[in-house]
VEXDREN-2710 file (C-alpha; in Angstrom, 1 decimal):
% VEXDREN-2710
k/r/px/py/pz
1/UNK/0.0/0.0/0.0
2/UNK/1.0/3.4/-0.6
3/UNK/1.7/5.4/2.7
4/UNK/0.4/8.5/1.3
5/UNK/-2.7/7.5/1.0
6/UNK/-3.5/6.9/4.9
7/UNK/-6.1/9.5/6.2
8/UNK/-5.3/10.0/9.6
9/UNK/-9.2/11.5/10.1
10/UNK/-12.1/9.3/9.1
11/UNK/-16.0/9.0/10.1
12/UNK/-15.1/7.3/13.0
13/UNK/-13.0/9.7/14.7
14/UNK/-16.2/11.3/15.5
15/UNK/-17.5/8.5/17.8
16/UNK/-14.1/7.9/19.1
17/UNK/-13.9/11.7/20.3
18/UNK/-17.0/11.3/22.2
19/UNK/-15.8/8.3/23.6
20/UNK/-12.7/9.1/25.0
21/UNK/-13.4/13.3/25.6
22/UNK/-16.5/11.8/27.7
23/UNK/-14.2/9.4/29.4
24/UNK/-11.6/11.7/30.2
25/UNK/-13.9/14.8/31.4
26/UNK/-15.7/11.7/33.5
27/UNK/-12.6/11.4/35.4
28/UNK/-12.3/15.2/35.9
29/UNK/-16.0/15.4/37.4
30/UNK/-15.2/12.7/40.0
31/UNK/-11.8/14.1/40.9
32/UNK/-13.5/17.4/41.3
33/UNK/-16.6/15.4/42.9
34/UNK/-14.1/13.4/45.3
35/UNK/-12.3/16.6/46.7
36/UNK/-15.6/18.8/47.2
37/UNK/-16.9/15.8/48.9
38/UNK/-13.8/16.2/51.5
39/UNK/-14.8/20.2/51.9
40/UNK/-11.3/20.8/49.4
41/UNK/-12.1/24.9/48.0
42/UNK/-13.6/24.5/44.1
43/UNK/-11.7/27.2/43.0
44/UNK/-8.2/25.4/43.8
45/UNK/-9.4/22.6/41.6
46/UNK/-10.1/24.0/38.8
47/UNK/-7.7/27.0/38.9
48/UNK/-4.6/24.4/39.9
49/UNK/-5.2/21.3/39.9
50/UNK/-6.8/20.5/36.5
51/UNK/-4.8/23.3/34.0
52/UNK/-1.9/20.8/34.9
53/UNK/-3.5/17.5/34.7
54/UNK/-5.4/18.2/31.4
55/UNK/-1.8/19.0/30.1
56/UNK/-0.1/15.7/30.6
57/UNK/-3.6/14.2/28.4
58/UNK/-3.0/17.3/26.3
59/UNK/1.2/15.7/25.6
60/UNK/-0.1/12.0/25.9
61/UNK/-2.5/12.1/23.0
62/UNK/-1.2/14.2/20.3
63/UNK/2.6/12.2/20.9
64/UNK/0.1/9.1/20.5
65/UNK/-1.3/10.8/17.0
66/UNK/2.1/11.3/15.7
67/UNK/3.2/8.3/16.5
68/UNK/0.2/6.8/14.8
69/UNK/0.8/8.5/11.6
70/UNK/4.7/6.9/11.7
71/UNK/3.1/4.2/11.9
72/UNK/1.3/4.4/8.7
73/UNK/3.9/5.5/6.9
74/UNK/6.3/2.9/8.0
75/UNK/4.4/0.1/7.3
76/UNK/2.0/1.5/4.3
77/UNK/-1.4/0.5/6.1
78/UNK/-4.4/2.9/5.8
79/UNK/-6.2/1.7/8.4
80/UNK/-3.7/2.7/11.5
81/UNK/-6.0/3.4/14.6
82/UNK/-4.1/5.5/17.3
83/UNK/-3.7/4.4/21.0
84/UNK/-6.3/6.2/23.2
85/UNK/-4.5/7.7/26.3
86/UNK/-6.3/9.9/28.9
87/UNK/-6.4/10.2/32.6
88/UNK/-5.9/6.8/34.7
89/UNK/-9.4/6.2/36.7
90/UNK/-8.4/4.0/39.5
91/UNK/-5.4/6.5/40.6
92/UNK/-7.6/9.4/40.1
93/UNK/-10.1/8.1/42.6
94/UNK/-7.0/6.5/44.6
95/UNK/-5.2/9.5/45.0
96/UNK/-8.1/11.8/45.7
97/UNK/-9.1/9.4/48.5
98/UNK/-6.0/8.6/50.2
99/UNK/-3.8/11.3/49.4
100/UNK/-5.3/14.6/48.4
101/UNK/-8.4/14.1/51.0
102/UNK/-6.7/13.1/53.9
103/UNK/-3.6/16.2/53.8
104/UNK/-6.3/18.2/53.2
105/UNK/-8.8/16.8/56.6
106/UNK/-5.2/17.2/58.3
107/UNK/-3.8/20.3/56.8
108/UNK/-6.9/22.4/56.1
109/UNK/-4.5/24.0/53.8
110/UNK/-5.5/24.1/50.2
111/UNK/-2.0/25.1/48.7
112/UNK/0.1/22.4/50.7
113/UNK/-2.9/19.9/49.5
114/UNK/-2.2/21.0/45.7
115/UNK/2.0/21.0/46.5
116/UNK/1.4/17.1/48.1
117/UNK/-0.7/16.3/45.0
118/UNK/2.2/17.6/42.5
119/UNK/5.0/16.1/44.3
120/UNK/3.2/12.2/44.2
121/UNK/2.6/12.7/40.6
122/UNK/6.0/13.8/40.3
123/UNK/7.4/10.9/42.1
124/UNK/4.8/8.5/39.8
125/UNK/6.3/9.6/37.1
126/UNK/9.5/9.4/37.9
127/UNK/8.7/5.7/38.8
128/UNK/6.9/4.8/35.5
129/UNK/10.0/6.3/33.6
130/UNK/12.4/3.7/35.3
131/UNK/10.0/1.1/35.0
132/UNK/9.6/1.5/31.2
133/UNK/12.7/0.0/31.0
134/UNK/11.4/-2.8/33.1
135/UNK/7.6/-2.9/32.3
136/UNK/8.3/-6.6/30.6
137/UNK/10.1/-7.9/33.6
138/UNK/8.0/-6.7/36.0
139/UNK/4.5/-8.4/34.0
140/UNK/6.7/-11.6/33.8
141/UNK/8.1/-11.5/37.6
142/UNK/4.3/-10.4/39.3
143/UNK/2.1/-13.2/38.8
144/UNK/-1.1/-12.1/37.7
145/UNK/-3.4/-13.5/40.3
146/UNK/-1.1/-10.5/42.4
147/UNK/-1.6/-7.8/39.8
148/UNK/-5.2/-8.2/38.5
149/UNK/-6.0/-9.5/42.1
150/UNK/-4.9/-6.3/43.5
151/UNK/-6.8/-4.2/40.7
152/UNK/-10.1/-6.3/41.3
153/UNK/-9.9/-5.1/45.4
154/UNK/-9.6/-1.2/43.4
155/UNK/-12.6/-2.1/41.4
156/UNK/-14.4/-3.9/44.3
157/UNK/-14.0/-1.1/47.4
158/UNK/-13.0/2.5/45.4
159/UNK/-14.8/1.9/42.1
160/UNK/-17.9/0.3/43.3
161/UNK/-18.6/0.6/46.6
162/UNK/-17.7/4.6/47.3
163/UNK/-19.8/5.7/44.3
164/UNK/-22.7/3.5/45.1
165/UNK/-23.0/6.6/48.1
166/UNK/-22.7/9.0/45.8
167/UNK/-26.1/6.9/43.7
168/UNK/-27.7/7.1/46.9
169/UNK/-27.3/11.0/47.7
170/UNK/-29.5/11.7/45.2
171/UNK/-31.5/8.5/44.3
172/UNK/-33.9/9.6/41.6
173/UNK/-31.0/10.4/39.2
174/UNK/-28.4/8.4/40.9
175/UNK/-30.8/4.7/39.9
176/UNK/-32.3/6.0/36.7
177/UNK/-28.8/6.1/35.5
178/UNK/-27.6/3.1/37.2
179/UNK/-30.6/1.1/35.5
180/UNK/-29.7/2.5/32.5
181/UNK/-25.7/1.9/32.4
182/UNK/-26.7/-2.1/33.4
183/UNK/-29.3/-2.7/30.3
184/UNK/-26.3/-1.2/28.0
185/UNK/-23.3/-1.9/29.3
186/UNK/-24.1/-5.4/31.7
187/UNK/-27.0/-6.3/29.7
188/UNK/-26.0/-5.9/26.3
189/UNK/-29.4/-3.9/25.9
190/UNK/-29.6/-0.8/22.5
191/UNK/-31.1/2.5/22.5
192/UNK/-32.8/4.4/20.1
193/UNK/-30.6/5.7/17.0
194/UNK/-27.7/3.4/17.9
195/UNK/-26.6/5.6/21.0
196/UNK/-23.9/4.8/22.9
197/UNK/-25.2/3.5/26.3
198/UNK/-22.9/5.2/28.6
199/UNK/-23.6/9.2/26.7
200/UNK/-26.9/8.2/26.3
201/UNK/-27.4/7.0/30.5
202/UNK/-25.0/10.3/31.7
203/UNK/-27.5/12.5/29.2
204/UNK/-30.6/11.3/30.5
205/UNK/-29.2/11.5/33.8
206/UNK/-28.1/14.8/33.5
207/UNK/-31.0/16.2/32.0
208/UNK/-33.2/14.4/34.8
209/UNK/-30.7/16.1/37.8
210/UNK/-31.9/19.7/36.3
211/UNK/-35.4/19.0/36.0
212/UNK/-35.8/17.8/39.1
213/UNK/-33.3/20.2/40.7
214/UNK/-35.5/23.1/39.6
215/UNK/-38.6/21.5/41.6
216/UNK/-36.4/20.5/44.8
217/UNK/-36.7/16.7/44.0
218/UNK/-33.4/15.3/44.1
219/UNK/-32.9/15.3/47.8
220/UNK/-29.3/17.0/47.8
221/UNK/-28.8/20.5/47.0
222/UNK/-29.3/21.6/44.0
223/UNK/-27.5/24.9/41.8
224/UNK/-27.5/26.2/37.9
225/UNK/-24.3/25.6/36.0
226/UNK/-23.3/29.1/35.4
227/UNK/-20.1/29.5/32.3
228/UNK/-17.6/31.1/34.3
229/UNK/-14.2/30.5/32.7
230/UNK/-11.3/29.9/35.2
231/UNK/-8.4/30.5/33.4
232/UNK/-5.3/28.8/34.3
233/UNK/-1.9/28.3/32.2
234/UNK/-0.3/24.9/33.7
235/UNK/3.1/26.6/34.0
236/UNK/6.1/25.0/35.5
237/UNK/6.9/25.7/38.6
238/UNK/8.9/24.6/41.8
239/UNK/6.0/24.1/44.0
240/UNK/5.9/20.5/43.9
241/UNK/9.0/20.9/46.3
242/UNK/7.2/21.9/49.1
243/UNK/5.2/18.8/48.9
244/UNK/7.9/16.2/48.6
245/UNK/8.3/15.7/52.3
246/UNK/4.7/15.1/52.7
247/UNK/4.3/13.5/49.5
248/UNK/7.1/10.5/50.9
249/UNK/4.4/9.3/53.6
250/UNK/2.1/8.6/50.7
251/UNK/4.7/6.5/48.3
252/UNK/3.3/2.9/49.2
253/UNK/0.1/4.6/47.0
254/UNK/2.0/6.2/44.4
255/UNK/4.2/3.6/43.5
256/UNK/1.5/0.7/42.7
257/UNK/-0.4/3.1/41.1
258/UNK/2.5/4.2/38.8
259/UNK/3.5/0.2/38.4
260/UNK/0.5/-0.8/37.2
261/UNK/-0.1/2.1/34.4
262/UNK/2.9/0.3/33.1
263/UNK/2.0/-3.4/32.9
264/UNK/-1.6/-1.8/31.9
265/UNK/0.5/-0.1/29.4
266/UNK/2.4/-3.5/28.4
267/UNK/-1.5/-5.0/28.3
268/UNK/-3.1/-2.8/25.6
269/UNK/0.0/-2.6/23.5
270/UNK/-0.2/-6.1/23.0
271/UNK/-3.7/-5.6/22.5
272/UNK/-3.3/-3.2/19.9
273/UNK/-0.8/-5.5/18.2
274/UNK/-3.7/-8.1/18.2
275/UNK/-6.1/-5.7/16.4
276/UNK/-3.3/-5.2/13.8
277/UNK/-1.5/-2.1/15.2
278/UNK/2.1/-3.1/16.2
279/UNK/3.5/-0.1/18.5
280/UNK/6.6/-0.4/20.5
281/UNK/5.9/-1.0/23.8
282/UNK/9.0/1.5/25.4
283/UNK/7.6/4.7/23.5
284/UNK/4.1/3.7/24.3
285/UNK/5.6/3.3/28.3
286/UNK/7.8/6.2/28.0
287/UNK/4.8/8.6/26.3
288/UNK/2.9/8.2/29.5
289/UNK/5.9/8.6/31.9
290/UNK/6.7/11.6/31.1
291/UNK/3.0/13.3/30.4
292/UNK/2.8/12.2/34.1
293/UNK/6.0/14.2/35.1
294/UNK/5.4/17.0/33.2
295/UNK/1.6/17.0/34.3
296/UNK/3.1/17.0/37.9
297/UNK/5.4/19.8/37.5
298/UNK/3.1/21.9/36.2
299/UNK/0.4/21.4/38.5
300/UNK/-1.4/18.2/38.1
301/UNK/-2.6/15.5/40.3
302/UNK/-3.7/12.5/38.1
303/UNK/-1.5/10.8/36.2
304/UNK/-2.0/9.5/32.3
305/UNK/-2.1/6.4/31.1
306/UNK/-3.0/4.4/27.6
307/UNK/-6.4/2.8/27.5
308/UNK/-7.6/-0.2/27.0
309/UNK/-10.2/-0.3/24.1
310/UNK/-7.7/0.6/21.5
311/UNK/-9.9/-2.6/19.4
312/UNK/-13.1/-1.1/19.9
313/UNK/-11.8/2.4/18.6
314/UNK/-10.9/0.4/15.8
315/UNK/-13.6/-1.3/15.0
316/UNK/-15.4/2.6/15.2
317/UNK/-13.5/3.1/12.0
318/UNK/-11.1/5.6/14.3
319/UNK/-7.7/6.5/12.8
320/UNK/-5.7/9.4/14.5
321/UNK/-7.4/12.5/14.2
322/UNK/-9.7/11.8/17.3
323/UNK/-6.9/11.5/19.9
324/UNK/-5.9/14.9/18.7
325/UNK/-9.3/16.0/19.4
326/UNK/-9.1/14.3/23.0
327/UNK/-5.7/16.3/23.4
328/UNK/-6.8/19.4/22.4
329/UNK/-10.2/19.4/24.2
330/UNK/-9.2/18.8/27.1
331/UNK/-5.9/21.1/27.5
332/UNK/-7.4/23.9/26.3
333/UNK/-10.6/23.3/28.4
334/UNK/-7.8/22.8/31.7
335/UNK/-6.4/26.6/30.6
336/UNK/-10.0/28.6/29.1
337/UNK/-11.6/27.0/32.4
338/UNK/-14.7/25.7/30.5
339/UNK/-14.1/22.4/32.1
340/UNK/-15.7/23.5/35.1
341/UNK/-18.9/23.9/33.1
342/UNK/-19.3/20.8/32.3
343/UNK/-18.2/19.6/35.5
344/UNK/-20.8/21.3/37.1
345/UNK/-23.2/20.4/34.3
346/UNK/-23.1/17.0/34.7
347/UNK/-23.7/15.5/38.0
348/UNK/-21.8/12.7/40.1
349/UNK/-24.6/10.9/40.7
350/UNK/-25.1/10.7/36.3
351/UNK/-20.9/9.8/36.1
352/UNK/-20.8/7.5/39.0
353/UNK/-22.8/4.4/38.1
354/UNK/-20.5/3.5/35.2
355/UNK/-18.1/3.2/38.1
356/UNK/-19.4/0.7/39.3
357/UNK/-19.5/-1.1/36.1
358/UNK/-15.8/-0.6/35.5
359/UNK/-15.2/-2.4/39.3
360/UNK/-17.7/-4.8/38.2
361/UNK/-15.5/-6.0/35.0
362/UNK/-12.2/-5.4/36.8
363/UNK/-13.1/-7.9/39.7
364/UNK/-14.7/-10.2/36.5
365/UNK/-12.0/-10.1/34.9
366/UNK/-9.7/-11.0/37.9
367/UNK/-12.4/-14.2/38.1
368/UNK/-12.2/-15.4/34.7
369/UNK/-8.9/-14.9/34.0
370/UNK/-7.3/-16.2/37.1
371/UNK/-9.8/-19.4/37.2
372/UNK/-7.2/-21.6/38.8
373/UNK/-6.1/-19.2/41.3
374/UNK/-9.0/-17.8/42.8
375/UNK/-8.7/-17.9/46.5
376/UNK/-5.6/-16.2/45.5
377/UNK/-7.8/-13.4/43.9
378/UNK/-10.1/-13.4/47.0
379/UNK/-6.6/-12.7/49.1
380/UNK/-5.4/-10.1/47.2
381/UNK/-9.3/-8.0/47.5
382/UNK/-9.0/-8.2/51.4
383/UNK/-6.5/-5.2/51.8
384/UNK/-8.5/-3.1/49.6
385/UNK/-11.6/-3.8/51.8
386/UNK/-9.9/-2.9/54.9
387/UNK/-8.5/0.7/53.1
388/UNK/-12.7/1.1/52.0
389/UNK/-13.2/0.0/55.8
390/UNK/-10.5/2.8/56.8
391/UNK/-11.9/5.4/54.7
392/UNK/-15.4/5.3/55.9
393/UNK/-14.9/4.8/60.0
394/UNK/-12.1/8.0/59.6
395/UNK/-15.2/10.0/57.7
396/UNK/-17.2/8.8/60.2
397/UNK/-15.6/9.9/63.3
398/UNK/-14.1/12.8/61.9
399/UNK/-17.5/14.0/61.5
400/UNK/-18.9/13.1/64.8
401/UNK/-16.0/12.6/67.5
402/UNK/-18.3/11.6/69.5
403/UNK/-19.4/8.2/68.2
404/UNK/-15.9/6.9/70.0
405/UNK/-16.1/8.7/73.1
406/UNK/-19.5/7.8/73.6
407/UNK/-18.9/4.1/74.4
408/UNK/-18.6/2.2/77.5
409/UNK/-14.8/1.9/78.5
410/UNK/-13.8/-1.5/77.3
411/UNK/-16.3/-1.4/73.7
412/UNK/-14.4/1.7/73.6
413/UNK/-10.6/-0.4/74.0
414/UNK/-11.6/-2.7/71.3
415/UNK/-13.0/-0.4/69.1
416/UNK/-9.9/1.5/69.2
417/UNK/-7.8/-1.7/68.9
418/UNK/-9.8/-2.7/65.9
419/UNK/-9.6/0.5/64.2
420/UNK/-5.9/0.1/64.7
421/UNK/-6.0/-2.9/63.1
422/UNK/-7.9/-2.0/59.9
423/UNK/-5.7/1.1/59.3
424/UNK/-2.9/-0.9/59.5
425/UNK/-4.3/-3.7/57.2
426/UNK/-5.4/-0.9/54.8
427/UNK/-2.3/1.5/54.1
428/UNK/-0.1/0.2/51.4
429/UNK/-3.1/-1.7/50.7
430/UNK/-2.1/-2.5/46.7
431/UNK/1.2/-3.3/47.4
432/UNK/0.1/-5.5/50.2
433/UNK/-2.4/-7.0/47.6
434/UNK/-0.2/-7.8/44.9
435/UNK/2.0/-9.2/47.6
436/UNK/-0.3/-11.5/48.6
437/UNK/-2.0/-12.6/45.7
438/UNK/1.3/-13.3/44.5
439/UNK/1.9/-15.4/47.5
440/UNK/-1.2/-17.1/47.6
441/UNK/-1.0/-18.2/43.7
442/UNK/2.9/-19.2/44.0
443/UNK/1.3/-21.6/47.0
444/UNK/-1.4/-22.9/45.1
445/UNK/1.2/-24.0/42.6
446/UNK/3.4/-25.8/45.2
447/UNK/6.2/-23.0/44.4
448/UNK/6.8/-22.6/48.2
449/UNK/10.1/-21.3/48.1
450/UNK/9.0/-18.3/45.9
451/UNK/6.0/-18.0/48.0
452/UNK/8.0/-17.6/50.9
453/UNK/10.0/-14.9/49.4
454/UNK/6.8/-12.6/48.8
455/UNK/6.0/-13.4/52.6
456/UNK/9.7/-12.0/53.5
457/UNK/9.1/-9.3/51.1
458/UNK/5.8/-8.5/52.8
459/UNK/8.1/-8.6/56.3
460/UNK/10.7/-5.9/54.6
461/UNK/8.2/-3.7/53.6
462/UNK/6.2/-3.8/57.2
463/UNK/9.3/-3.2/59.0
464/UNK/9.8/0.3/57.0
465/UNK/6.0/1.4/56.6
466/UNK/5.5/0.4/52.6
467/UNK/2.8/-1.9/53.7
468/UNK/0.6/-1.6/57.3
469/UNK/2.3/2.0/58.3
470/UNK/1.2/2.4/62.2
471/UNK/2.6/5.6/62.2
472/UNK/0.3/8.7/62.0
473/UNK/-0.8/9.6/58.5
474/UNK/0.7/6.5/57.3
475/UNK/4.2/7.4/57.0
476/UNK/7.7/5.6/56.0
477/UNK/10.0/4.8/59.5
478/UNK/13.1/2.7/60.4
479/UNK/13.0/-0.8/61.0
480/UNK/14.6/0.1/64.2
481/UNK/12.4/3.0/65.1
482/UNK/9.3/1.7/65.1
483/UNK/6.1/4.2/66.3
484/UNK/4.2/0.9/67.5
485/UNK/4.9/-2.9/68.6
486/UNK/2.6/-4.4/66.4
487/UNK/5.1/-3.8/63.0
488/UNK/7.4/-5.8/65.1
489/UNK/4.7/-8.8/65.8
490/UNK/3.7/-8.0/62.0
491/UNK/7.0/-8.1/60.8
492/UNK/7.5/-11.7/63.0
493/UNK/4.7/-12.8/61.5
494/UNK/5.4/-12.9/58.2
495/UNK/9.0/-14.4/58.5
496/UNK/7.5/-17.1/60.8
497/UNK/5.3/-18.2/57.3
498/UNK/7.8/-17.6/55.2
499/UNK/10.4/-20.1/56.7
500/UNK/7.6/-22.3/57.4
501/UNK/6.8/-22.7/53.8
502/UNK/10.6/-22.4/52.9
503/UNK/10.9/-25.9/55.2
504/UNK/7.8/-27.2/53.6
505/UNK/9.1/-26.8/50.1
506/UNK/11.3/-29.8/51.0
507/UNK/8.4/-32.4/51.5
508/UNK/7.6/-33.8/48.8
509/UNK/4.3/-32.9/46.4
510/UNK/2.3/-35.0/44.5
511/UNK/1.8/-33.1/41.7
512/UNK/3.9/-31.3/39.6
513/UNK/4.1/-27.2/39.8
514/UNK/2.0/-25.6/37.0
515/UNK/3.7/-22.4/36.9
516/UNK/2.6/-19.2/38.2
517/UNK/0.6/-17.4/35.9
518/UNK/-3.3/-17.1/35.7
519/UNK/-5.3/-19.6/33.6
520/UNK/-8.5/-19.0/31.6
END
């Protein structure tokens, strides 16, 4: 074929815009929803936070459209679909939650929040650009009942079960749309015209919020969009310094976060290569690396990442003009402000039920793909539950005090005890998952000696505050400076099972070992 003749901009590129512009200003409205939920100023968001992080999508997608149209004219195909990138959903809602929300409950300062924010995504990025160099090692090190195990706990407590309260805060809306997004998207159901199900829910949802807002019927308040532009250049600048200190305490979030963009990463190349696009995986990697950084330096606090779908955007008939849209959309909507408009335009409760469906299929797809290794999977969700456990009982007294002062003397020494307990089980809570998914599968296939070395690596961490922190905020310590006992006993723990299956290894099995990685 003649490379001239690809059109980087076809019919498609039209549904693919709306596709992934919906998806990325999705993440923006829950971002924004998240903070306002924690009492974090509007204004800061949208005046600092988001100029920044629409730039790293801004970077990601038109380096993705270039590279695209190499593509094309490397290898003489017209039919060259480019690799969607836009803002990373899980990490969005991770680092709102347990990063940007908490400094803020602690701080009550909006700039040192912001700073915090910059710094992590400065660190992430740093991270994903060493392990770009290592994203094939790491997918074939990490068995996968670890990594997607860890990823279906995400999709179980952050992706599902927080927005399922944000459905309920304004039910009307908040069910109308979650009925609709299950007959599409669950279902398999059609609308009218051949609409896609997830614009078509969010329209109907967001039409419904207004009508009934204007009557008092939603049962939350209720304002009118106003188009106020917030203008905001994402210009570099040395802030992110004043958060690195902070920042640290929050690293056992960051770096699973930033690890797992990059085997995601490794994922939908592949994919892509299936669907007859073969893109090299580094520049792929390395794309969304540094959009991360440079996002981070100039004010962002969610980090890029390539998107799985890349076949379906192909099947659209998309070629490479609608990531350019994506790009362009969004970074100029982060500096002209208009952003916010939509972002108050369109409701949580109309965002958040697709949420749900994406934990749905993530914990599915951690089910059907790891069939052998299920109780592995199950292991791996049980840190994520005790973080959604963690993030609800620290709302919860935070609001009310009370509720822990009020009970009798020893209800009140358990409670405390247990509390103590969940934070600990909860902080570092996807490293601790891949950790023990990994574990658990390595057991299951009688590989006890490399079992036991992801129990003394669970050990290492505890001892240093990677994994179960007990120290307020959830900070990094020495091994030797421990703020509480229990990392000690923790610590004890884990070696005790670790040379106990390291002995065990030595006892003869009765079946061979199957290797480590997930079956269908």
């Amino acid at each position: 074929m003649n490379a001239s003749k690809y059109k980087w901009f076809a019919k498609g590129d039209l549904n693919a815009f709306f596709a992934l512009m919906l998806d990325n200003v999705q993440n923006l409205v829950i971002l924004t929803a998240i903070l306002i939920g924690f009492g974090y100023p509007a204004e800061y968001i949208f005046k600092l936070m988001i100029p920044g992080t629409a730039l790293g999508v801004l970077i990601g997608d038109v380096v993705y459209t270039i590279m695209a149209v190499r593509l094309a004219r490397r290898t003489g195909k017209e039919d060259v679909t480019a690799m969607p990138l836009g803002l990373d959903t899980p990490s969005t809602i991770g680092v709102a939650v347990v990063v940007l929300g908490p400094v803020w409950l602690e701080t009550k300062d909006p700039i040192l929040t912001w700073q915090v924010g910059m710094a992590t995504m400065v660190f992430m990025g740093i991270i994903k650009l060493i392990c770009s160099f290592f994203g094939d090692w790491i997918r074939k090190t990490v068995p996968d009942a670890g990594l997607i195990g860890s990823l279906a706990g995400v999709g179980l407590a952050l992706l599902a079960f927080l927005p399922l309260m944000n459905v309920f805060s304004a039910p009307i809306v908040g069910l109308i749309v979650l009925g609709l997004i299950f007959y599409s998207l669950i279902a398999g159901g059609r609308f009218p015209f051949g609409m896609p199900g997830a614009f078509f829910a969010i329209a109907v949802g967001t039409l419904l919020w207004h009508f009934f807002g204007r009557f008092d019927l939603l049962g939350t308040t209720y304002h009118i969009p106003l188009l106020k532009l917030n203008y905001g250049l994402p210009l570099p600048t040395f802030g992110f310094a004043a958060g690195l200190g902070k920042a640290l305490d929050y690293l056992p979030v960051a770096i699973p976060f930033g690890i797992l963009t990059i085997v995601g990463g490794i994922n939908v190349t592949e994919s892509a290569r299936l669907a007859g696009d073969n893109y090299k995986t580094r520049n792929i990697l390395l794309t969304e690396a540094i959009a991360t950084l440079v996002a981070g330096i100039c004010g962002g606090v969610s980090q890029s990442t390539p998107y799985i779908g890349h076949p379906a955007y192909k099947k659209m008939g998309a070629r490479a003009a609608y990531t350019l849209a994506t790009g362009v959309f969004i970074g100029l909507g982060g500096c002209l402000g208009y952003i916010q408009f939509i972002v108050d335009l369109i409701p949580a409760a109309a965002v958040m039920p697709i949420l749900l469906f994406i934990g749905f299929e993530i914990l599915g797809q951690g089910y059907r793909e790891c069939s052998r290794y299920m109780n592995a999977v199950s292991f791996a969700l049980l840190p994520c539950i005790a973080e959604l456990v963690r993030i609800v009982l620290t709302g919860m007294i935070h609001v009310d005090a009370s509720l822990l002062s009020a009970l009798p003397p020893l209800l009140k020494s358990d409670a405390a005890q247990n509390f103590k307990i969940i934070e600990m089980l909860g902080r570092g809570f996807i490293v601790t998952a891949m950790l023990w998914g990994a574990a658990a599968s390595h057991m299951i296939d009688r590989r006890l000696k490399t079992s036991a070395v992801y129990f003394f690596i669970c050990a290492l961490f505890t001892s240093f505050g990677l994994i179960h922190s007990a120290s307020i905020g959830g900070g990094l310590y020495l091994p030797w400076l421990p703020p509480d006992t229990m990392v000690i006993y923790y610590s004890i723990g884990y070696l005790s099972i670790a040379a106990i299956l390291f002995l065990l290894s030595f006892v003869p099995a009765e079946e061979a070992s199957q290797g480590a990685k997930c079956q269908p």
